[in-house]
C-alpha positions as CSV (number, residue, x, y, z in Angstrom):
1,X,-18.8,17.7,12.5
2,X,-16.6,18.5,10.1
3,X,-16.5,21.8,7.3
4,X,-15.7,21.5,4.2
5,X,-14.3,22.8,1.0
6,X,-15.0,21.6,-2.8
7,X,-12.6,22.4,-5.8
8,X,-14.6,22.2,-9.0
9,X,-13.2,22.7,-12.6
10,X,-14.6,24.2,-15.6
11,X,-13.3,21.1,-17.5
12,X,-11.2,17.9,-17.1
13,X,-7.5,18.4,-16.8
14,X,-7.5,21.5,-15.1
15,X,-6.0,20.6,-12.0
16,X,-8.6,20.0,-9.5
17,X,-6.9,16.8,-8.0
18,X,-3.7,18.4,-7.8
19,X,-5.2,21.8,-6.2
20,X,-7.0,19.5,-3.8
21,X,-3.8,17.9,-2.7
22,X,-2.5,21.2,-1.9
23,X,-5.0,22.1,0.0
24,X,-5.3,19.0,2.1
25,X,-1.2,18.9,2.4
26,X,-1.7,23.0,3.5
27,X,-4.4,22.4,6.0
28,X,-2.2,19.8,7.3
29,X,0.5,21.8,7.8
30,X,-1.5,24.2,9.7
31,X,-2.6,21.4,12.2
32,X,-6.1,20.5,10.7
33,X,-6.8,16.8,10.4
34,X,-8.2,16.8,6.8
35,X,-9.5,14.1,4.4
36,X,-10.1,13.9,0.8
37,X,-13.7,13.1,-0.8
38,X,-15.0,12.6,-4.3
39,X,-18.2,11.1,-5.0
40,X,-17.5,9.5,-8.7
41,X,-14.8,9.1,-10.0
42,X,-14.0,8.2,-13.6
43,X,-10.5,6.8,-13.9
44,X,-8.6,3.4,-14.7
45,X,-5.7,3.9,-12.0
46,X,-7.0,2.1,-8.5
47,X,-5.7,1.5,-5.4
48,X,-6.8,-1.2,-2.9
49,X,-6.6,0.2,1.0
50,X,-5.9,-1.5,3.7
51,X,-9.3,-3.1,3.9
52,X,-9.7,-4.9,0.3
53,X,-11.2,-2.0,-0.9
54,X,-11.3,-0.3,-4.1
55,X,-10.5,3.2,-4.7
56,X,-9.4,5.8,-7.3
57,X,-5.9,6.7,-7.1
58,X,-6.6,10.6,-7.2
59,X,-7.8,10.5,-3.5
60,X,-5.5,8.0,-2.5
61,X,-2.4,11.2,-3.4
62,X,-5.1,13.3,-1.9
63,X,-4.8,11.6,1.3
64,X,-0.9,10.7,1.1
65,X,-0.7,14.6,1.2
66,X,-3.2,14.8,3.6
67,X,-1.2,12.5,5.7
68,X,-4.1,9.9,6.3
69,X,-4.7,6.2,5.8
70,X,-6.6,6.0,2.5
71,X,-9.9,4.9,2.9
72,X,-12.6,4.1,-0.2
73,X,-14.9,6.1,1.8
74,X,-13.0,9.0,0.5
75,X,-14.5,8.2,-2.7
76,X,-17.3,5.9,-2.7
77,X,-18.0,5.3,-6.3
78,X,-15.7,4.4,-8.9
79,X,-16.2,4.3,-12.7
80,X,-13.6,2.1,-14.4
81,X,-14.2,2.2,-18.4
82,X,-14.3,-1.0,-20.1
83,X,-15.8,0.0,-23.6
84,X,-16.2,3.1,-24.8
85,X,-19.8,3.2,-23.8
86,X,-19.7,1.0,-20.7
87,X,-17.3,0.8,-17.6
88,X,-17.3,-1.7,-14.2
89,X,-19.5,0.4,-11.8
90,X,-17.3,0.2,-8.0
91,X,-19.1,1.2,-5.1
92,X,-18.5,1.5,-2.0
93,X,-15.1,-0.5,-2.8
94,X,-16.6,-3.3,-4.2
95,X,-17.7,-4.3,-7.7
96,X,-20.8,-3.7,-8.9
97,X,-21.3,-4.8,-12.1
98,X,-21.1,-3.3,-15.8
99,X,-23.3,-0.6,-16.9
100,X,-23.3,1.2,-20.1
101,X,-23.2,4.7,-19.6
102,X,-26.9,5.2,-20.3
103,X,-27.9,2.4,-18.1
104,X,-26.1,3.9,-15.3
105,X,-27.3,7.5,-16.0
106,X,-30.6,5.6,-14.9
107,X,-29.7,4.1,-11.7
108,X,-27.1,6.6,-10.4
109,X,-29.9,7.8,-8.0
110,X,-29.8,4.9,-6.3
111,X,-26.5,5.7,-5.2
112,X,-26.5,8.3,-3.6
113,X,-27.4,6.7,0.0
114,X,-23.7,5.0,-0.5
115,X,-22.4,8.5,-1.2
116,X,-23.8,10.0,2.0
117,X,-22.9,7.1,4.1
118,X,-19.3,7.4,3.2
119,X,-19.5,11.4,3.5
120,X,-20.8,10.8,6.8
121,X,-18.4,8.6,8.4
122,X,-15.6,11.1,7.2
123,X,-17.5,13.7,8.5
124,X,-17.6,12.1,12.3
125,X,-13.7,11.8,11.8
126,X,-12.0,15.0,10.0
127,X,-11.8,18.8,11.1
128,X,-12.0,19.6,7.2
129,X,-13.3,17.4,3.9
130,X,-11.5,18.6,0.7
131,X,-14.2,17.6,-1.9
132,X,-13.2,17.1,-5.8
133,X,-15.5,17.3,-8.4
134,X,-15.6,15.8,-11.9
135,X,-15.4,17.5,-15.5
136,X,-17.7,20.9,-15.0
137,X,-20.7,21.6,-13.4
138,X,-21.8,23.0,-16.4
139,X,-22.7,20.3,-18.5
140,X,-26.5,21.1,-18.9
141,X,-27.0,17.4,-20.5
142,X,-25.9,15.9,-17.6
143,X,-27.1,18.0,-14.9
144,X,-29.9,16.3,-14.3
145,X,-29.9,13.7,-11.0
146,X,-25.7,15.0,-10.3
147,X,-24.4,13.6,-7.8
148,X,-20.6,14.8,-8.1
149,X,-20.3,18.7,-8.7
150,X,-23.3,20.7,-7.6
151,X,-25.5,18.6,-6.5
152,X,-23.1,16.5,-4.3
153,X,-22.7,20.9,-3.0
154,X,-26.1,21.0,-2.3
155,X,-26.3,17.7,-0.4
156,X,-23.4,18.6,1.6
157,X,-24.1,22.0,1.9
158,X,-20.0,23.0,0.1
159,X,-18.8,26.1,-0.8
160,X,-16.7,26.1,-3.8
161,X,-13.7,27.1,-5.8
162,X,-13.9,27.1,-9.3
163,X,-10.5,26.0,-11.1
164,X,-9.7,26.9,-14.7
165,X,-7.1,26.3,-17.1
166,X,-5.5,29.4,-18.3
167,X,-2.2,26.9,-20.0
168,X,-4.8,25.3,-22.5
169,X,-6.2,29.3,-23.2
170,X,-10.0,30.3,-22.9
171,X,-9.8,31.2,-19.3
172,X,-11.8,34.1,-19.2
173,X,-14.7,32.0,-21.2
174,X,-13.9,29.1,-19.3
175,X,-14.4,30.7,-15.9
176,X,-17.2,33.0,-16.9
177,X,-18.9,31.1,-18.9
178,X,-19.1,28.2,-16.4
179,X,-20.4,30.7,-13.5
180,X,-23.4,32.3,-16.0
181,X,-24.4,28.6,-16.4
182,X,-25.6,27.9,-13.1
183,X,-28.5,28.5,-11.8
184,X,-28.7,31.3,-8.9
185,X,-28.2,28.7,-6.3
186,X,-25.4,27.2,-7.6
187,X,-23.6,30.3,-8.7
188,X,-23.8,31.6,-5.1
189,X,-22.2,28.2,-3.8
190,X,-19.3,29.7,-5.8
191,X,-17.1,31.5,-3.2
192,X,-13.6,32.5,-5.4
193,X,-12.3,31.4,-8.8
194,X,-8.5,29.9,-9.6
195,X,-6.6,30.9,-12.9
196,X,-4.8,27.7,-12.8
197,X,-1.2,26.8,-14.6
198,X,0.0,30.5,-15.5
199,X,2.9,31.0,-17.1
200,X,5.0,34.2,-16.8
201,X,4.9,37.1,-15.2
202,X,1.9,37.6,-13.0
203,X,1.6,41.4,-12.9
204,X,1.1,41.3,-16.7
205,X,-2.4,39.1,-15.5
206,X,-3.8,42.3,-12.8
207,X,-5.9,43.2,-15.7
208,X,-7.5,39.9,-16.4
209,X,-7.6,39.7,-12.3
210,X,-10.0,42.5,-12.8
211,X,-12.1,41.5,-15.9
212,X,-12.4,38.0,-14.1
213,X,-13.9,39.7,-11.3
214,X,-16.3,42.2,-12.7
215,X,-17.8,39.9,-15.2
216,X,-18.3,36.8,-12.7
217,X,-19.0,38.7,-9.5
218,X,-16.7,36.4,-7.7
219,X,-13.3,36.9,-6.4
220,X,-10.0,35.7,-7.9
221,X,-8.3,33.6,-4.8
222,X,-5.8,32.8,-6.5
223,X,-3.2,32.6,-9.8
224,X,-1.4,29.7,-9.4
225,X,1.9,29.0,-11.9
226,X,2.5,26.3,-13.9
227,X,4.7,23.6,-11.3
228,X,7.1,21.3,-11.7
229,X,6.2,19.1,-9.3
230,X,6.1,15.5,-9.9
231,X,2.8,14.1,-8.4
232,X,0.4,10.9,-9.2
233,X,-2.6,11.8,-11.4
234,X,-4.8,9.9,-13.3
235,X,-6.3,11.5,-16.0
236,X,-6.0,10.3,-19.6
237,X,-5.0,13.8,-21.1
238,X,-1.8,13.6,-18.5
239,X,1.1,15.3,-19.9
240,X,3.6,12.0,-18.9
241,X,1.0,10.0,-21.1
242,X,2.4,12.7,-23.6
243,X,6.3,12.7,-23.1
244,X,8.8,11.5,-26.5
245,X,11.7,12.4,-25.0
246,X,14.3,9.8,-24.4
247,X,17.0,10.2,-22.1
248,X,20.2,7.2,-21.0
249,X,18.0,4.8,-20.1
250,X,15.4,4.5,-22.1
251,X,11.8,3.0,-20.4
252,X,9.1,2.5,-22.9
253,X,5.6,1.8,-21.3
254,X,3.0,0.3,-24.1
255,X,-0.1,3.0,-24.3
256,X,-2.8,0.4,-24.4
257,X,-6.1,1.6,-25.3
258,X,-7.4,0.4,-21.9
259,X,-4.9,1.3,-20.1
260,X,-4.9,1.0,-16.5
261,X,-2.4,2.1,-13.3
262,X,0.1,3.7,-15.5
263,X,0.8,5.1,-12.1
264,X,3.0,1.8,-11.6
265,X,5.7,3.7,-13.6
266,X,5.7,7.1,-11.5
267,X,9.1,5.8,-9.6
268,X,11.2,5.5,-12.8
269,X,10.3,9.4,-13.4
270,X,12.4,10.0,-10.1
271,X,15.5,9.5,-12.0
272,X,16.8,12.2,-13.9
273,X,18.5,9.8,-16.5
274,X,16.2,7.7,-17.1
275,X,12.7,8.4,-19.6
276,X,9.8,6.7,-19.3
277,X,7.6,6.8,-22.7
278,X,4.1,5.9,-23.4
279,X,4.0,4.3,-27.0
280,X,0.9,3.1,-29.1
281,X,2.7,3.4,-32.1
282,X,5.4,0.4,-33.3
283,X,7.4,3.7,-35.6
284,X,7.8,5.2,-32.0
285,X,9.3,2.0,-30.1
286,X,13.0,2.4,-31.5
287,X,15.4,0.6,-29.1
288,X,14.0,0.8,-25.6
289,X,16.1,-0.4,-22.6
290,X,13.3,-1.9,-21.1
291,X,9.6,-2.2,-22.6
292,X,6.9,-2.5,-19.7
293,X,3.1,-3.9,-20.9
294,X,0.8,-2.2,-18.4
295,X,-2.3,-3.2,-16.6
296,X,-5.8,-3.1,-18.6
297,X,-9.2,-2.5,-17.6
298,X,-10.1,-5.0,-21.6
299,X,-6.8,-7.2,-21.8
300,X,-8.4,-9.6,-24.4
301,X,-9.1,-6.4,-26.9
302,X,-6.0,-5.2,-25.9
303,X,-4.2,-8.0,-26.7
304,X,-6.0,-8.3,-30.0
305,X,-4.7,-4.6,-30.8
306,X,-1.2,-5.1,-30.1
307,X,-1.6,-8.1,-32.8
308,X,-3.6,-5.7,-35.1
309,X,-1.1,-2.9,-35.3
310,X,2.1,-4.7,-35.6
311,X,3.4,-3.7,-31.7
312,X,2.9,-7.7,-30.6
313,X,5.6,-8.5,-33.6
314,X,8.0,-5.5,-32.6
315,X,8.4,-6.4,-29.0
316,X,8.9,-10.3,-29.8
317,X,11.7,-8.9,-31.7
318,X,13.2,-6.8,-29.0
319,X,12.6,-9.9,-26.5
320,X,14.5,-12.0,-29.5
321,X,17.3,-9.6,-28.8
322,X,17.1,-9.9,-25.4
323,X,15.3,-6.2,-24.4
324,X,14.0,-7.4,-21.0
325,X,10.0,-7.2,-21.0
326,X,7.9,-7.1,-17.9
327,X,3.7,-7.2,-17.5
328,X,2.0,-6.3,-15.2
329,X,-1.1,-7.6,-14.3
330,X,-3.4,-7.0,-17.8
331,X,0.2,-7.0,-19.6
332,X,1.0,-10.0,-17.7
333,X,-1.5,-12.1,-19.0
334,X,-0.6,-10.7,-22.0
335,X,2.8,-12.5,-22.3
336,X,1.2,-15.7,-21.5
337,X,0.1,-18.4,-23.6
338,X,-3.4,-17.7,-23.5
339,X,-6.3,-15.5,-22.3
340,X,-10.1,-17.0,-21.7
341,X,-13.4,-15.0,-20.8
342,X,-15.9,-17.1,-21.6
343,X,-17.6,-15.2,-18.7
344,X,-17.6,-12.1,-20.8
345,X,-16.5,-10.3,-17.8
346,X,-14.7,-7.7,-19.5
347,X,-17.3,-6.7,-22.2
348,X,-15.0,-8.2,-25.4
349,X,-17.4,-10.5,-27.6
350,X,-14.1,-12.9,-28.0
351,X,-13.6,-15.7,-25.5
352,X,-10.3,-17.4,-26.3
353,X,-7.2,-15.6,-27.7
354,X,-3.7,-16.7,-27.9
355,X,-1.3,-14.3,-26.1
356,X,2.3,-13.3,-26.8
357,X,3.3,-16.5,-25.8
358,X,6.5,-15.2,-24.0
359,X,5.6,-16.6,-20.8
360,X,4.3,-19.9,-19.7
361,X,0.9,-19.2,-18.5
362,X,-2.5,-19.5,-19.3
363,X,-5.4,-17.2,-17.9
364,X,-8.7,-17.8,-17.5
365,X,-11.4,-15.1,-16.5
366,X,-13.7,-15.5,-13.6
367,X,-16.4,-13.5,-12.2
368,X,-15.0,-12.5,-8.9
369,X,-12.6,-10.1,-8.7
370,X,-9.8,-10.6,-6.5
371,X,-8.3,-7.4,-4.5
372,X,-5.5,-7.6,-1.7
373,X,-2.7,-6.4,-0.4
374,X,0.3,-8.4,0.2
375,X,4.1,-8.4,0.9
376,X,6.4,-11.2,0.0
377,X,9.7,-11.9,-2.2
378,X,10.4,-12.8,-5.2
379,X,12.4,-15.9,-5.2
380,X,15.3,-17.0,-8.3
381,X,14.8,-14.5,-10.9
382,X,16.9,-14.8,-14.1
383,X,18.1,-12.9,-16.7
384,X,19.6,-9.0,-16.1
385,X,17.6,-8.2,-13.3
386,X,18.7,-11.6,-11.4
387,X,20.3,-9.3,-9.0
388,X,16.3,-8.9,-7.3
389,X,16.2,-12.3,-6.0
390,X,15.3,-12.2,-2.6
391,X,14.4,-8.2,-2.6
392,X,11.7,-8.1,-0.1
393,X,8.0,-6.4,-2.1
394,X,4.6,-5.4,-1.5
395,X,1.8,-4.5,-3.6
396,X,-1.9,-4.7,-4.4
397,X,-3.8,-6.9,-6.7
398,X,-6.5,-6.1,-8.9
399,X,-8.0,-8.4,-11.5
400,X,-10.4,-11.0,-12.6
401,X,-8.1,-13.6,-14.4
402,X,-6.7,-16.6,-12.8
403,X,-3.3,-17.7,-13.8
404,X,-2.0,-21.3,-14.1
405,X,1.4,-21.6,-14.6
406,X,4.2,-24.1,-15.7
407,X,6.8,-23.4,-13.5
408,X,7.8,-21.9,-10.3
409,X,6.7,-18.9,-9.3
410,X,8.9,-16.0,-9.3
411,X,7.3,-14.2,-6.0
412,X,6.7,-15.8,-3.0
413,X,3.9,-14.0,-1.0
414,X,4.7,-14.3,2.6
415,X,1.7,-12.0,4.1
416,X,-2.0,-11.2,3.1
417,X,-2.0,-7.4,4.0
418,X,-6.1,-6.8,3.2
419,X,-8.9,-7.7,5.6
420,X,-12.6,-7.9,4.0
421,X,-13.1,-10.9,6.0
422,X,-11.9,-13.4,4.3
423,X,-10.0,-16.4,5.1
424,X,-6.4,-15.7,4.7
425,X,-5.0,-19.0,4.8
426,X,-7.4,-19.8,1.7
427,X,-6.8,-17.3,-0.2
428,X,-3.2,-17.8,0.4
429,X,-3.7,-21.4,-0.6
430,X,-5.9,-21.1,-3.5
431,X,-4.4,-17.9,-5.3
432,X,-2.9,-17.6,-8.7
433,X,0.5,-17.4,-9.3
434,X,1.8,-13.8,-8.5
435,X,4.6,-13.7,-11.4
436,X,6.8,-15.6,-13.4
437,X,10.1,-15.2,-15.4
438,X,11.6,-16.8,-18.7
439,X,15.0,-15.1,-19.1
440,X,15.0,-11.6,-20.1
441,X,10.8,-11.7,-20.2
442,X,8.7,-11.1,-16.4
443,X,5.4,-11.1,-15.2
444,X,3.6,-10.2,-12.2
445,X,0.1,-9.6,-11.0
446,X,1.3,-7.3,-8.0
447,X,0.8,-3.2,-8.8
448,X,3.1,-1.0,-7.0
449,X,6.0,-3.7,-7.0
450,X,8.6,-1.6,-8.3
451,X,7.7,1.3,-5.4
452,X,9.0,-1.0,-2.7
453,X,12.3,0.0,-0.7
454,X,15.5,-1.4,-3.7
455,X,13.7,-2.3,-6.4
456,X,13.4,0.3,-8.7
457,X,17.1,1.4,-8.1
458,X,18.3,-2.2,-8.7
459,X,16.3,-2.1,-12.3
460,X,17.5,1.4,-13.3
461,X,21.4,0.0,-11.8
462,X,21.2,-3.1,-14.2
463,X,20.3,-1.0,-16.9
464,X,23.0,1.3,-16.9
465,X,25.6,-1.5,-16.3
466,X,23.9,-3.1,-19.7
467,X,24.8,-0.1,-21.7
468,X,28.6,0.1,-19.8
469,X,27.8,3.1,-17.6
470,X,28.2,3.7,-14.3
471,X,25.3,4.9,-11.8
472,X,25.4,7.5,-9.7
473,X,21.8,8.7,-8.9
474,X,21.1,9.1,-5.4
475,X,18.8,6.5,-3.8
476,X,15.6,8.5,-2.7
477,X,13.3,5.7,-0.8
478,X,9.4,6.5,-2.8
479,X,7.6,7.5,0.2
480,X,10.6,10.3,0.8
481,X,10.5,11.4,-2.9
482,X,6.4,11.9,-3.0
483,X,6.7,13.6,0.4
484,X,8.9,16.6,-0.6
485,X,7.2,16.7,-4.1
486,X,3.9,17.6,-1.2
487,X,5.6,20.5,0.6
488,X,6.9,21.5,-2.8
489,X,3.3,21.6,-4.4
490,X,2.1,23.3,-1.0
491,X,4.9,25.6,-0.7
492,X,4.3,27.1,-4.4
493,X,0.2,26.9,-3.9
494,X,0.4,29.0,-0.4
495,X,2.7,31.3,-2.0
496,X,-0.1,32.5,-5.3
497,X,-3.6,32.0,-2.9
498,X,-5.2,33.8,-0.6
499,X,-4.9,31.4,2.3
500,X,-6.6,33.8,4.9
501,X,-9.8,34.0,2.4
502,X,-10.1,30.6,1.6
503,X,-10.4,30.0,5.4
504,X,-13.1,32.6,5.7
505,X,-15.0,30.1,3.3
506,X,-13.9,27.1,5.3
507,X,-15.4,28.9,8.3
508,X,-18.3,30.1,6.3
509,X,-17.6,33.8,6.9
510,X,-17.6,35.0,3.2
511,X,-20.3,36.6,1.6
């Protein structure tokens, strides 16, 4: 039977999932087999494991730094925002359906024997469960029936750290004020408190140490800095989301209102000359090197938007001058010719809508969702990045469209990596196309495809060579890069806790 430890925040954004990881990566280290957990989870970056299961990508980094197989027991429900009042409920890896908030606020009882069935079967298989809550446990209008921060603590009997923000200010409020919220009972689950991204010098802090202290009654554990490490997240107040900067090459990634796995775009960070920008705004596109249209959880309203605020016109312009473009998945359809849900199966009141009309595809929306793994290669590729044709790939798919296309296929999927008991030799048969490619404009339906041994490299190569400069970054394979930004994040974390008292309340021998 396993113990466990929950991190809860006295807001979004203050770190939780990163702290997490640092604990799981720590506990590693010290020879514990640990695994991640959070009940709900509200985020548009997924992952599909190894199963054909659906899972946030907070607790997929979790377990990577955990050094586990992700697993979408590790968080059993997933919320993925579709409106701004409604979102595709996930659970237990699999779709639900769409609920308006107020319709799931209802039913969310329901789901908490799912909740318990996937705590359980980590709980059988892990010394130690790192639990993550959501938002604050504070939120008195939503207390009622919670399922993710205290009351998931009371189900699974949790002690918990309480991580605040001190970067964004109000940390003394913010910490304080969270623990004279609760109720008794939950204030005495709360074992330490976190002052979380400080910047400076510490000892200048002893004094707030010591106000934190006496006006919560609980113990500071910990005053971690500000890092610089370079880890997956997926909140929508991330500071890449954020980032104006541009740099030799110049990657501009379209900030869709729904947008989804922006995660896809982590590997181009690795590269110190290269920038990778978020834009919603056509004043802010200037002369990219490469423009990227993500994945979206609404791609017919987010299609209608780039049309509506002029950033549909700009980038047929920079295609025009032949500024490679490439979707993916959403942003895939995107570029096609056209885009049918007559289904309504992403909540948008329009059925039909002509698309970008960069590539030759047409996408029509269906009611089951289709979510694998797979490896393959992309075939003849044209334009600047012909160089990939042949560059073995894998990735995951995730989406409701089918695609029809009018030409080859640009990847050729040679192995169905997922298992959910399906035929694989029909779903190889009978899948949509995985990509195409006109010129200087791609497409593909595969997330994670650029993470994948050369591929990334030989993008950021062509690039340079475009602009008549040479390359010289080193060639870090992905899975090295995110492992040293782990010991980095663990290293600094270790350094600013008390390790020996967060044990104490692993073991359940603090007061």
């Amino acid at each position: 039977m396993a113990k466990s430890i929950m991190i809860q925040g006295t807001m979004s954004n203050v770190g939780k999932s990163i702290f997490a990881a640092a604990l799981c990566r720590i506990l590693k280290q010290d020879g514990c087999k640990v695994a991640p957990f959070k009940s709900q989870n509200m985020a548009l970056n997924s992952y599909i494991t190894k199963n054909g299961l659906e899972m946030g990508r907070a607790q997929v980094m979790q377990a990577e730094a955990a050094g586990v197989e992700p697993e979408a027991f590790m968080n059993p429900i997933l919320l993925k925002p579709t409106t701004d009042i409604g979102s595709q409920v996930i659970v237990g890896g699999k779709v639900f359906g769409n609920m308006k908030a107020m319709e799931y606020f209802r039913h969310k009882k329901e789901f908490i024997p799912e909740v318990l069935k996937a705590y359980e079967t980590l709980d059988r298989e892990y010394d130690i469960i790192v639990i993550e809550g959501a938002g604050s446990p504070a939120e008195l209008n939503l207390k009622q029936d919670d399922i993710v921060n205290m009351g998931l603590a009371k189900m699974v009997n949790a002690p918990v750290i309480l991580v605040g923000d001190i970067d964004r200010g109000g940390v003394f409020a913010q910490l304080i004020g969270t623990v004279k919220l609760l109720e008794n009972e939950e204030r005495e689950r709360i074992k330490g408190l976190v002052v979380n991204k400080f910047r400076g010098d510490r000892a200048l802090f002893q004094d707030g140490v010591r106000i934190l202290e006496e006006k919560s009654g609980k113990k500071v554990v910990g005053v971690v800095p500000y890092m610089d490490v370079d880890l997956e997240d997926e909140d929508s107040l991330s500071s890449k989301l954020q980032n104006e900067e541009k740099k030799m090459i110049d990657i501009v990634v379209i900030r869709l209102p729904k947008l989804s796995n922006y995660t896809d775009f982590d590997v181009f960070r690795q590269y110190s000359g290269v920038s990778v920008r978020y834009v919603s705004d056509v004043s802010k596109l200037k002369e990219p090197d490469l423009i990227i249209i993500p994945g979206t959880k609404n791609t017919i309203a987010d299609c209608l938007w780039l049309r509506a605020n002029g950033l549909e016109a700009a980038i047929k312009k920079c295609a025009a001058r032949d500024i490679p473009v490439f979707g993916i998945c959403g942003g895939y359809q995107i570029l096609g010719m056209s885009i049918e849900d007559s289904h309504h199966c992403e909540g948008s009141s329009a059925q039909e809508v002509r698309g970008m009309e960069l590539l030759p595809i047409r996408t029509v929306f269906e009611e089951e969702k289709r979510q694998t793994r797979v490896r393959g290669n992309f075939k003849k590729v044209e334009g600047i990045f012909a160089e990939l044709s042949g560059k073995e790939i894998t990735g995951y798919e995730i989406h409701m469209g089918r695609s029809v296309s009018d030409q080859e296929e640009m990847i050729e999927i040679s192995e169905i990596l997922s298992d959910r008991g399906s035929n694989h030799s029909e779903i190889a048969k009978d899948r949509c196309p995985d990509g195409c490619n006109i010129g200087n404009v791609y497409g593909s339906y595969l997330h994670g495809i650029f993470d994948h041994g050369q591929i990334a490299e030989t993008i950021v190569r062509k690039l340079y060579e475009r602009k008549g400069f040479a390359f010289d970054g080193k060639i870090v394979s992905r899975e090295e890069y995110k492992e040293r930004q782990y010991e980095k994040l663990a290293k600094i974390v270790r350094e600013n806790i008390n390790m020996e008292y967060i044990y104490e309340i692993i073991l359940g021998q603090s007061g």
